[in-house]
DSSP file (Angstrom, degrees, kcal/mol; ACC not computed):
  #  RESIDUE AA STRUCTURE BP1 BP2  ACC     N-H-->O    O-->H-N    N-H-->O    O-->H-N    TCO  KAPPA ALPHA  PHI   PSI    X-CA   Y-CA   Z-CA
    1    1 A X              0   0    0      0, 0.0     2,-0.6     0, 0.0     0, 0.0   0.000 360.0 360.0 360.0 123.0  -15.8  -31.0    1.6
    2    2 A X        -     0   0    0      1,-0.0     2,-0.2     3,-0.0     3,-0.1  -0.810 360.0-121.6 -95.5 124.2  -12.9  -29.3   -0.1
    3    3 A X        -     0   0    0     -2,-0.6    -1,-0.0     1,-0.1     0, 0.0  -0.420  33.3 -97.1 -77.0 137.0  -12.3  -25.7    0.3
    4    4 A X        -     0   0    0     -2,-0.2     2,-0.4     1,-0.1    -1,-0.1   0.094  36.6-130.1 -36.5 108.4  -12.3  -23.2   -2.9
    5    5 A X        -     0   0    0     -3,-0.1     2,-0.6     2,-0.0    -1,-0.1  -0.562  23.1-151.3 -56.6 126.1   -8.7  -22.8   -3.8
    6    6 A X        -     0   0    0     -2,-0.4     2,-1.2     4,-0.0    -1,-0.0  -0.928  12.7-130.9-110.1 126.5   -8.3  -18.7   -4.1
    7    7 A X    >>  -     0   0    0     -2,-0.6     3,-4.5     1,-0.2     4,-3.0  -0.418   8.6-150.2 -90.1 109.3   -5.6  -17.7   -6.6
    8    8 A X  H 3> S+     0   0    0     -2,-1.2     4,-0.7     1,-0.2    -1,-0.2   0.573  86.3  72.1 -62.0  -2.4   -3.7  -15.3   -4.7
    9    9 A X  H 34 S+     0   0    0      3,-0.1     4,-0.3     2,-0.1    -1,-0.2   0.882 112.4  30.6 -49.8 -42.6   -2.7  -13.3   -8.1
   10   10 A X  H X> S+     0   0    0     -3,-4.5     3,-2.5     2,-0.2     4,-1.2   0.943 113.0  62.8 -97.1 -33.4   -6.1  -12.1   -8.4
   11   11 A X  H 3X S+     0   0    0     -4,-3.0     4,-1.1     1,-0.3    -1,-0.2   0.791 115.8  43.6 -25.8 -36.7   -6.6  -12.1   -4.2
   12   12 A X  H 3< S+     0   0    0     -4,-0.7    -1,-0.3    -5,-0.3    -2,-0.2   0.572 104.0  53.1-103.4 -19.9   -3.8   -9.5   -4.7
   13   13 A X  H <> S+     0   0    0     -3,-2.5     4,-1.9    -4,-0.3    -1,-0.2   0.705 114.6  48.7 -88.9 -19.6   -4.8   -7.5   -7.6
   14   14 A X  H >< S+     0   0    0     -4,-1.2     3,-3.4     2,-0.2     4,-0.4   0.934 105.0  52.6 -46.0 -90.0   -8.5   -6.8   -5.5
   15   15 A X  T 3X S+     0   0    0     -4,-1.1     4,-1.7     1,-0.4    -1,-0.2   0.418 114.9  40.6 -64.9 -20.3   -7.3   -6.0   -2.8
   16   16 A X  H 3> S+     0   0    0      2,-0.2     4,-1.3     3,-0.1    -1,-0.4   0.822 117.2  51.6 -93.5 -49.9   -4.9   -3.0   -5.0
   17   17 A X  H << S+     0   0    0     -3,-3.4    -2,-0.3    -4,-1.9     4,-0.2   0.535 108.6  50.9 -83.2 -16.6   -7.9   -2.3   -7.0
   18   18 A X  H >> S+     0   0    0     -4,-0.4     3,-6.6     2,-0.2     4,-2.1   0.817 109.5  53.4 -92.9 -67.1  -10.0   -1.8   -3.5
   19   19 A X  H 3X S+     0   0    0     -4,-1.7     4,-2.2     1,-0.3     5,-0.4   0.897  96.9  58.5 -57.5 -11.0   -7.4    0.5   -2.2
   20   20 A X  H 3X S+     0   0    0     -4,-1.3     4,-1.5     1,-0.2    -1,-0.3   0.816 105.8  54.2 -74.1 -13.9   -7.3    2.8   -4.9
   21   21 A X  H <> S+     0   0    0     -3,-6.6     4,-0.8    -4,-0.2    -1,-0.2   0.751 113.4  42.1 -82.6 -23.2  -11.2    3.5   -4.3
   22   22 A X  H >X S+     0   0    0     -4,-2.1     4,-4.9     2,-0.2     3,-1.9   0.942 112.4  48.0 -78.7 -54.7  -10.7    4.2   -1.1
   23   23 A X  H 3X S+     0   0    0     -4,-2.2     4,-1.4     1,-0.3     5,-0.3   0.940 117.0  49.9 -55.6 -52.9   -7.3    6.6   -1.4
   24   24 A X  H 3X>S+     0   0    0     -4,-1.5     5,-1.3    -5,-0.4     4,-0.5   0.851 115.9  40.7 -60.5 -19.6   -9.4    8.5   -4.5
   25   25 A X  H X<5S+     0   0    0     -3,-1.9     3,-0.9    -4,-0.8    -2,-0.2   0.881 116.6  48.8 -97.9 -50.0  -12.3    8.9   -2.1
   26   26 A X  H 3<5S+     0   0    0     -4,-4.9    -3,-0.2     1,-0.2    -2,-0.2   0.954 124.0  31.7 -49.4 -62.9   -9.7    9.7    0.8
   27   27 A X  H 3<5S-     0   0    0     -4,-1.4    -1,-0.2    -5,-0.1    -2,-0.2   0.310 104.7-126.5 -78.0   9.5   -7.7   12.6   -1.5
   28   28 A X  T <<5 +     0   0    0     -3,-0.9     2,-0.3    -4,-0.5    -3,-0.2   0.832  67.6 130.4  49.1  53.3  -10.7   13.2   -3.1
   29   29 A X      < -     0   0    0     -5,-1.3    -1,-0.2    -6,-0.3    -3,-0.1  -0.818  49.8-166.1-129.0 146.9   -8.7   12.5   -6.8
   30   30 A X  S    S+     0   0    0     -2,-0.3     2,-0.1    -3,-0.1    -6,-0.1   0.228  82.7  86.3-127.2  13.8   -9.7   10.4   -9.6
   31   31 A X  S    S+     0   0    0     21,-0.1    21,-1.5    -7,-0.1     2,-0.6  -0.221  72.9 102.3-102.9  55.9   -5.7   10.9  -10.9
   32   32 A X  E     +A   51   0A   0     19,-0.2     2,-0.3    -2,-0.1    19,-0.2  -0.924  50.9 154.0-147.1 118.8   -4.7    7.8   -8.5
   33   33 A X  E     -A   50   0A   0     17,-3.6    17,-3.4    -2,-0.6     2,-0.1  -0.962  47.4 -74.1-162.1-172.1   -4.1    4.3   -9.9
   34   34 A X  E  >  -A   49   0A   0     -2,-0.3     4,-1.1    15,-0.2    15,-0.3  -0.223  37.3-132.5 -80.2 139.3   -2.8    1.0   -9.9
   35   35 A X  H  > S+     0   0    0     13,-3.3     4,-2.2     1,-0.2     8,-0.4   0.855 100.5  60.6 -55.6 -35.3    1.2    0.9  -10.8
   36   36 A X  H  4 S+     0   0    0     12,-0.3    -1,-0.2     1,-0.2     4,-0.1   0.857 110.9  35.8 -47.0 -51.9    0.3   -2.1  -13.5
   37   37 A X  H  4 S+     0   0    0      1,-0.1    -1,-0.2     2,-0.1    -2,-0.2   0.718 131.5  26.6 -91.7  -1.4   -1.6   -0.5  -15.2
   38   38 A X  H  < S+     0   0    0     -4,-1.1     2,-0.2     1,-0.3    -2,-0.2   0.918 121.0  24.5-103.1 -58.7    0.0    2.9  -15.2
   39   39 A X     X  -     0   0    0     -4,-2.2     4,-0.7    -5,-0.2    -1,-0.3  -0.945  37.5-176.7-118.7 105.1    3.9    2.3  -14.6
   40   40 A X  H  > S+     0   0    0     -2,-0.2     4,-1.8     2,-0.2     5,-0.1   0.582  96.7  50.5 -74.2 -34.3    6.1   -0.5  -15.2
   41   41 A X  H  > S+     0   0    0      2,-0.2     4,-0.6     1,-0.2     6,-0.1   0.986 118.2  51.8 -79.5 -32.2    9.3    1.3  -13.5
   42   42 A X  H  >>S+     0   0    0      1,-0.2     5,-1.7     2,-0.2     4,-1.2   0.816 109.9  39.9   1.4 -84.2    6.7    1.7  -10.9
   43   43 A X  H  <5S+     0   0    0     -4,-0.7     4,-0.4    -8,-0.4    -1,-0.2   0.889 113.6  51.8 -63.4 -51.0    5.6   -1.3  -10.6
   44   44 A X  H  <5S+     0   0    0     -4,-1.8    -2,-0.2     1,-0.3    -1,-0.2   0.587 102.5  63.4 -88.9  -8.6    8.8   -2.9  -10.8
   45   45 A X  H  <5S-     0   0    0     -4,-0.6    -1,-0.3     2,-0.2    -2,-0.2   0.976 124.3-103.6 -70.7 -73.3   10.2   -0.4   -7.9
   46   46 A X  T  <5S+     0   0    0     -4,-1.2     2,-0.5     1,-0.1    -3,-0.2  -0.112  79.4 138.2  89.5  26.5    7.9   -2.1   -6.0
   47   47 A X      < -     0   0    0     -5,-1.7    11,-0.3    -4,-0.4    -2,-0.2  -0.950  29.2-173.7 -96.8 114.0    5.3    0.4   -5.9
   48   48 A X        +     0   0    0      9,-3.3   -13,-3.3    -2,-0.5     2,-0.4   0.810  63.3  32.0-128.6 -22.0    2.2   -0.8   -6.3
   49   49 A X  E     +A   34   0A   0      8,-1.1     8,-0.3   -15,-0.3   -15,-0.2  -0.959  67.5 177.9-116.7 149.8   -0.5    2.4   -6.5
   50   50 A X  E     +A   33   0A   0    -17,-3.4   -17,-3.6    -2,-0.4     2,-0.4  -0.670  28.2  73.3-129.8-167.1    0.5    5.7   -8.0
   51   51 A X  E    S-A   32   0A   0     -2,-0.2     2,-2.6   -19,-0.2   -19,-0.2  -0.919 100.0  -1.7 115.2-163.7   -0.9    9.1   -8.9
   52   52 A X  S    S+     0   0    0    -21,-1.5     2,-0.3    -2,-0.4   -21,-0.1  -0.521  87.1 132.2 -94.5  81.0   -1.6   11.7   -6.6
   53   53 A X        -     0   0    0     -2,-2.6    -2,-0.2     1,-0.1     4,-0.0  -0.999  55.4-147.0-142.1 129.3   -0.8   10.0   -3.5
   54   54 A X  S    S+     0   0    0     -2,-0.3     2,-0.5     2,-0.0    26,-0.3   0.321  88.6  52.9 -98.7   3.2    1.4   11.8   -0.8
   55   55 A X  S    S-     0   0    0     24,-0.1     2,-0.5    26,-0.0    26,-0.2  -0.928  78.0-127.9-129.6 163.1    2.8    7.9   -0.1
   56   56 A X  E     -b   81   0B   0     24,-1.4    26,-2.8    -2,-0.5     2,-0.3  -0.933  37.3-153.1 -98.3 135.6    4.3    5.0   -2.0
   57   57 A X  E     -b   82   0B   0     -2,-0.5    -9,-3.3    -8,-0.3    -8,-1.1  -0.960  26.5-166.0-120.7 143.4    2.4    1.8   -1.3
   58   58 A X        -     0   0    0     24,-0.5     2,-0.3    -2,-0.3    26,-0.1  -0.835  20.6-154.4 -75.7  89.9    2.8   -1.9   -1.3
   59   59 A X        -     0   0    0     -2,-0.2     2,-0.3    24,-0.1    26,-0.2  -0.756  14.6-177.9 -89.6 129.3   -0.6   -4.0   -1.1
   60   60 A X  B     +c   85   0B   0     24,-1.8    26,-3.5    -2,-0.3     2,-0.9  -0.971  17.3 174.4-130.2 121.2   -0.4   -7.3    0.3
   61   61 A X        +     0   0    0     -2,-0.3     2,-0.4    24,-0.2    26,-0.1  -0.592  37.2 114.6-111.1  88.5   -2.9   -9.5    0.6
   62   62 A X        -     0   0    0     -2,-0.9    24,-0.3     1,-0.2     4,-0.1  -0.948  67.2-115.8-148.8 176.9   -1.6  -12.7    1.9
   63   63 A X  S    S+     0   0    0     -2,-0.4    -1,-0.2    24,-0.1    24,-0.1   0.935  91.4  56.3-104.6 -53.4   -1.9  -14.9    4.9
   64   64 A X  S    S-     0   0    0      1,-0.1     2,-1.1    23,-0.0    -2,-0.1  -0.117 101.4 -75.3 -81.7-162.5    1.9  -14.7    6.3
   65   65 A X        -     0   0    0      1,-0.1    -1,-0.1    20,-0.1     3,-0.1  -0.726  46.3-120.4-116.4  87.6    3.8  -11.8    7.2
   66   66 A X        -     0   0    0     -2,-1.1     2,-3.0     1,-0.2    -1,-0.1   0.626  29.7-107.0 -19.8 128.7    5.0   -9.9    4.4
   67   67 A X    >>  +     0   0    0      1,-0.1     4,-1.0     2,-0.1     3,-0.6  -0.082  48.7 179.2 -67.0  58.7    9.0   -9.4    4.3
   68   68 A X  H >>  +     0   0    0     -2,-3.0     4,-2.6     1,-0.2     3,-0.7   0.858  64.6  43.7 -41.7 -66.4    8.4   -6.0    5.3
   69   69 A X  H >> S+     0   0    0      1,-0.3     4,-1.7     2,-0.2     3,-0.8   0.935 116.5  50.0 -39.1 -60.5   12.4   -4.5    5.5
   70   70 A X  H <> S+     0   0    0     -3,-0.6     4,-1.7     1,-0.3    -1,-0.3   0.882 114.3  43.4 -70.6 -22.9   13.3   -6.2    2.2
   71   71 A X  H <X S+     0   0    0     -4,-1.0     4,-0.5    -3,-0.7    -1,-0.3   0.790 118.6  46.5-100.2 -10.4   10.0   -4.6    0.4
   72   72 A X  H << S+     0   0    0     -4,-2.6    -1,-0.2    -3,-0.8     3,-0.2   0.863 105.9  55.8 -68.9 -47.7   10.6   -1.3    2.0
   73   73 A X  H  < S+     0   0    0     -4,-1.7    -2,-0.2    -5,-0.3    -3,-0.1   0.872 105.6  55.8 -42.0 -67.4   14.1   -1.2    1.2
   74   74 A X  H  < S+     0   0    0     -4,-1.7    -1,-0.2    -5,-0.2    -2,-0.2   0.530  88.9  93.4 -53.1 -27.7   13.3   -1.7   -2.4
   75   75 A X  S  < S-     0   0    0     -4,-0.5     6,-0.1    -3,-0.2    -3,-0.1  -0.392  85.1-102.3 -70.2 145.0   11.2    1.0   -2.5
   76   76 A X        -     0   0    0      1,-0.2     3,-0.3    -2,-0.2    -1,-0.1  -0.476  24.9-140.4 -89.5 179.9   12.2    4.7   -3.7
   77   77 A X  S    S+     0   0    0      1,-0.2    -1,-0.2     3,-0.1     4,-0.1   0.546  78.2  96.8 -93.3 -24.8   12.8    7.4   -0.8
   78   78 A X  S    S+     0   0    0      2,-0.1     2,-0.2     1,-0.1    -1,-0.2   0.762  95.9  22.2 -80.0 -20.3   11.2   10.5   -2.3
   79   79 A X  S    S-     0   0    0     -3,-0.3     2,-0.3     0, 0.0   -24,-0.1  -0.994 102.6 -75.5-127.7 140.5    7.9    9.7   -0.4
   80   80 A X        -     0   0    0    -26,-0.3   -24,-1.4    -2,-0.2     2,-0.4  -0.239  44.7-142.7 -37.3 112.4    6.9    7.8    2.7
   81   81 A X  E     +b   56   0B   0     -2,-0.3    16,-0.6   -26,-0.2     2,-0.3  -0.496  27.8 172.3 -98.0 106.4    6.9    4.3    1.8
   82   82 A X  E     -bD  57  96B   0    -26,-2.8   -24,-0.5    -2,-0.4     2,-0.4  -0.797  23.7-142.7-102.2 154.9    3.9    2.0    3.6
   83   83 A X  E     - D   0  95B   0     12,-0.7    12,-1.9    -2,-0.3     2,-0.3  -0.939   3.8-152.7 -94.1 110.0    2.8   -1.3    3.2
   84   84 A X  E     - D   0  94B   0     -2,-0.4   -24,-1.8    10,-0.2     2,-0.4  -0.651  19.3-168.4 -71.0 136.2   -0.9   -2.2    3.4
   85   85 A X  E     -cD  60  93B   0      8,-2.9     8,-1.2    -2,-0.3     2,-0.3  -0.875   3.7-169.3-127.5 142.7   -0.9   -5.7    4.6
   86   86 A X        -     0   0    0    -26,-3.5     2,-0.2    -2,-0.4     6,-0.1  -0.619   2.4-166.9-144.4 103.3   -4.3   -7.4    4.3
   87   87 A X    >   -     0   0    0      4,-0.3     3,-2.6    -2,-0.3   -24,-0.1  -0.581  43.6-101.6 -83.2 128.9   -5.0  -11.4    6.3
   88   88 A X  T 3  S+     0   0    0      1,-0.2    -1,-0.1    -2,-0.2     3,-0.1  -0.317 107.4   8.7 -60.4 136.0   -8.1  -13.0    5.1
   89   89 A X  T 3  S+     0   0    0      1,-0.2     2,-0.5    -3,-0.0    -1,-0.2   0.383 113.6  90.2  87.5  -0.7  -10.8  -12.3    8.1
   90   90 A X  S <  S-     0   0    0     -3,-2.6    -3,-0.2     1,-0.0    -1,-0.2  -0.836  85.8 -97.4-133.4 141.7   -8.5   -9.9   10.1
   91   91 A X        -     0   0    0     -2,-0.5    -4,-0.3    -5,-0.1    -1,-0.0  -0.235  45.2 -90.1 -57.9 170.2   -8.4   -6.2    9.6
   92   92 A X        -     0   0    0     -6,-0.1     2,-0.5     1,-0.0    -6,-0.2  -0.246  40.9-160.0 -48.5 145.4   -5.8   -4.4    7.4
   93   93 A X  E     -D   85   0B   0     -8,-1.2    -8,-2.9   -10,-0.1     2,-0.4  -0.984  11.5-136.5-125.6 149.6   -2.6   -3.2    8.9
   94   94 A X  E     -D   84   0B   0     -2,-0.5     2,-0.8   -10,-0.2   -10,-0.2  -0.869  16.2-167.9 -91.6 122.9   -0.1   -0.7    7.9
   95   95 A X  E     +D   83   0B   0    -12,-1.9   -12,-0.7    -2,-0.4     2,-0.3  -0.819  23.2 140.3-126.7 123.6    3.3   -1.5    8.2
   96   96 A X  E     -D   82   0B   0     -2,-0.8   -14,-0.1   -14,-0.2     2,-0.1  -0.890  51.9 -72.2-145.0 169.8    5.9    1.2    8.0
   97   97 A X    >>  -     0   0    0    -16,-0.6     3,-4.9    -2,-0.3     4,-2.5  -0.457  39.4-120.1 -82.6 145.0    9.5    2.5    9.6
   98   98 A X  H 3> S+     0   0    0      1,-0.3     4,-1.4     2,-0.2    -1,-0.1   0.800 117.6  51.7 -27.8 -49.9    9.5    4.1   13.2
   99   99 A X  H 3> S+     0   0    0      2,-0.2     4,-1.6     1,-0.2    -1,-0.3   0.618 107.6  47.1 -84.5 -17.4   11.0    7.3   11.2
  100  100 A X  H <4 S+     0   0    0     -3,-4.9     4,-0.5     2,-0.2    -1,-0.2   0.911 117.2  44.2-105.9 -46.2    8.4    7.4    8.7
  101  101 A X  H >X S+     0   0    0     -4,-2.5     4,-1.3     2,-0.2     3,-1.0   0.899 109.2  57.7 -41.4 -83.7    5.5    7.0   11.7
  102  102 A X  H >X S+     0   0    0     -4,-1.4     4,-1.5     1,-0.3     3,-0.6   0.794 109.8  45.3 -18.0 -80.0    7.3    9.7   14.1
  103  103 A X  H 3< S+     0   0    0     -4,-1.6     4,-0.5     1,-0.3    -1,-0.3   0.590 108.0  54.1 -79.4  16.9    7.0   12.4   11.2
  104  104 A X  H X> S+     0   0    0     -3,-1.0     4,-3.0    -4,-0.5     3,-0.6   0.837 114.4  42.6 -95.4 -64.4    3.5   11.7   10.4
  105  105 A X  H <X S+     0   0    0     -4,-1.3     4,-1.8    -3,-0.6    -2,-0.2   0.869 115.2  47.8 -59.6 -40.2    2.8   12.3   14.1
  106  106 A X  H 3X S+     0   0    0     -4,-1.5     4,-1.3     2,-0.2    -1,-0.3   0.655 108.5  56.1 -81.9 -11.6    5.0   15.3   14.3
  107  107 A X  H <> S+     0   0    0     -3,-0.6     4,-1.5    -4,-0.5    -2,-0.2   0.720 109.9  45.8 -82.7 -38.8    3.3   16.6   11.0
  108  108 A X  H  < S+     0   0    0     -4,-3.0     4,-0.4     2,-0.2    -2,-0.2   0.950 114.2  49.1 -73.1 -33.0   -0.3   16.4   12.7
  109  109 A X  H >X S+     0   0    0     -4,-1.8     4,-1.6     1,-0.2     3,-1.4   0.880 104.3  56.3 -45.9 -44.4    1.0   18.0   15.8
  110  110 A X  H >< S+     0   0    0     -4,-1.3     3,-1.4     1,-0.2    -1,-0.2   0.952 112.8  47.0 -57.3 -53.1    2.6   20.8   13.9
  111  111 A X  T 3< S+     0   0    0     -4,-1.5    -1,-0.2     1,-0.3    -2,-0.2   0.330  95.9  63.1 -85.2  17.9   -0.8   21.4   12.5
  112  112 A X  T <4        0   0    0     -3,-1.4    -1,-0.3    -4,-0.4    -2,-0.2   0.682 360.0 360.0-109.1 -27.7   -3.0   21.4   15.4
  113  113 A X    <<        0   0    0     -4,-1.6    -1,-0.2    -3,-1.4    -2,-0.1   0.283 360.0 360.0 -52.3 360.0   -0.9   24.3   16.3
């Protein structure tokens, strides 16, 4: 039996098109969308949803293990910079720098005060 080839173009445009229903449902926004369709300098940072979103994201949906440092790198500074990483069958991960984690944690603390 030969298994269904999946063409990881569109694997990867879902899976971009998924998070942007969850982040408007999270920030409760409808001004939040995909860098393709939105931004080309965007896009072409390496950005992949924009809008009213307090981070810059990558979406990856692919089976090995993104070249996180180079895609980070690439990305601009003015907001934390994530990558959503997503492996068929296995839950999502976030993958982002120690520095960017550390004020995210010190930013809930501050508020719990």
């Amino acid at each position: 039996m030969e298994k269904k080839r999946i063409n990881s173009r569109n694997k990867g445009i879902h899976y971009e098109q998924a998070l942007v229903r969850e982040f408007k449902t999270l920030f409760k926004t409808d001004k939040i969308y995909s860098s393709r369709a939105e931004s080309k300098r965007m896009d072409d940072a390496g950005v992949d949803i924009v809008g009213e979103i307090p981070i810059h994201v990558q979406a990856k949906a692919m089976e090995t293990t993104p070249p996180a440092h180079k895609i980070l790198a690439n990305m601009p500074t003015d907001k934390p910079r994530v990558i959503f990483w997503k492996k068929n069958y296995k839950p999502q991960i976030v993958i982002m720098e120690a520095e960017t984690f550390l004020e995210i944690m010190l930013d809930i603390v501050d508020k719990k005060d």
